[in-house]
C-alpha positions as CSV (number, residue, x, y, z in Angstrom):
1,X,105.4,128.5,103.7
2,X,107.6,125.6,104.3
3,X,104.1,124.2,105.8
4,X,102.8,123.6,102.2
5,X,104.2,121.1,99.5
6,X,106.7,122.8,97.2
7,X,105.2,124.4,93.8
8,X,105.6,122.5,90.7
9,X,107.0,125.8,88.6
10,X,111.0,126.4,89.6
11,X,110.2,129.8,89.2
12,X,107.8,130.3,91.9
13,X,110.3,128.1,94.1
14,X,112.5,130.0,94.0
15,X,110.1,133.3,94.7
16,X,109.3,131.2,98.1
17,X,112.0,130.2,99.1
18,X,113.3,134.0,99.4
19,X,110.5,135.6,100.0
20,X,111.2,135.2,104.1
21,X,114.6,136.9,103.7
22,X,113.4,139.3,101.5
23,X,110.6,140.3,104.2
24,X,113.2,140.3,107.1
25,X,115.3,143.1,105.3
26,X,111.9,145.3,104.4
27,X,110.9,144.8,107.4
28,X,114.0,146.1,109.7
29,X,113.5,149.5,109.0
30,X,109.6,149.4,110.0
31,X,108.5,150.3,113.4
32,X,109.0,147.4,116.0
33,X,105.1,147.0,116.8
34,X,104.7,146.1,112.7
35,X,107.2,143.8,113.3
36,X,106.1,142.3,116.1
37,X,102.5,141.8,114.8
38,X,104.1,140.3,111.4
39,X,106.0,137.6,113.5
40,X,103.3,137.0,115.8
41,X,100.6,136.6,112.9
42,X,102.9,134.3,111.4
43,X,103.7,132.0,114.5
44,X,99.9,131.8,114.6
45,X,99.0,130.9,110.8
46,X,101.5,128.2,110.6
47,X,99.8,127.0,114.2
48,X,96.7,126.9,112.8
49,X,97.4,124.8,109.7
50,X,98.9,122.5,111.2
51,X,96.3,121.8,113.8
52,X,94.0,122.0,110.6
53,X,96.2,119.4,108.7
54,X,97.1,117.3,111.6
55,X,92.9,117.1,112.0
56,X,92.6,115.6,108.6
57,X,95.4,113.0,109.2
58,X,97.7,115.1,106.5
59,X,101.2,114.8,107.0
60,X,102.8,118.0,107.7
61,X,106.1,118.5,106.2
62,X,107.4,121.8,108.4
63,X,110.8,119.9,109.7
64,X,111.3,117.7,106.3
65,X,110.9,121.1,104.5
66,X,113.5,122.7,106.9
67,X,115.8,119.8,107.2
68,X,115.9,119.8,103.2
69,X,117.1,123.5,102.7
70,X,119.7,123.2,104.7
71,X,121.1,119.8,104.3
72,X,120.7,116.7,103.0
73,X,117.7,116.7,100.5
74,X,114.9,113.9,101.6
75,X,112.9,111.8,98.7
76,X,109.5,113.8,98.0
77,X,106.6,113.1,99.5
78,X,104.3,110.4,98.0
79,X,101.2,112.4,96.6
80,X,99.1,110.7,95.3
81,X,95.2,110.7,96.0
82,X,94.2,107.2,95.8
83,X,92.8,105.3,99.0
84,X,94.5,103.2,101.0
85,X,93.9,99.6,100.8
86,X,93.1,97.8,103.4
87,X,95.6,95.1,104.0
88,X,93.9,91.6,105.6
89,X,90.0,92.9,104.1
90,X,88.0,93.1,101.5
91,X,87.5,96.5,99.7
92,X,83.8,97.1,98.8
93,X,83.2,97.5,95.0
């Protein structure tokens, strides 16, 4: 979850960003082969989107995300959708 940018609503921030301990305590009392296939799941969906993102040239945020909950709080990533300019060239109208 920490892959993706952070939702605009507070409310559903805070909703992510205890859903994982929230899972962790359901999830002690299940049998260790569900746990095992959650975890493993996991390891492989945040794999795959960031080879996905990574392929587009998006920035992936993971560590900044991590660094950010647990200490110093980085400025937010620029998002905005407009190309970039080439610097030295001429942009075609």
């Amino acid at each position: 979850m920490k892959l993706n940018p952070a939702p605009p609503d507070p409310t559903q921030q805070v909703i992510f960003n205890w859903m994982p301990v929230i899972f962790t305590f359901m999830l002690a009392s299940f049998p260790a082969g569900l746990v095992i296939y959650w975890a493993w799941n996991n390891t492989l969906s945040v794999t795959q989107q960031s080879i996905i993102m990574r392929k587009h040239g998006a920035k992936i945020e993971l560590w900044d995300n991590i660094r950010g909950m647990f200490g110093k709080r980085s400025a937010p990533a620029r998002q905005d959708n407009q190309p970039k300019k080439l610097e030295g060239k001429k942009q075609k109208a």
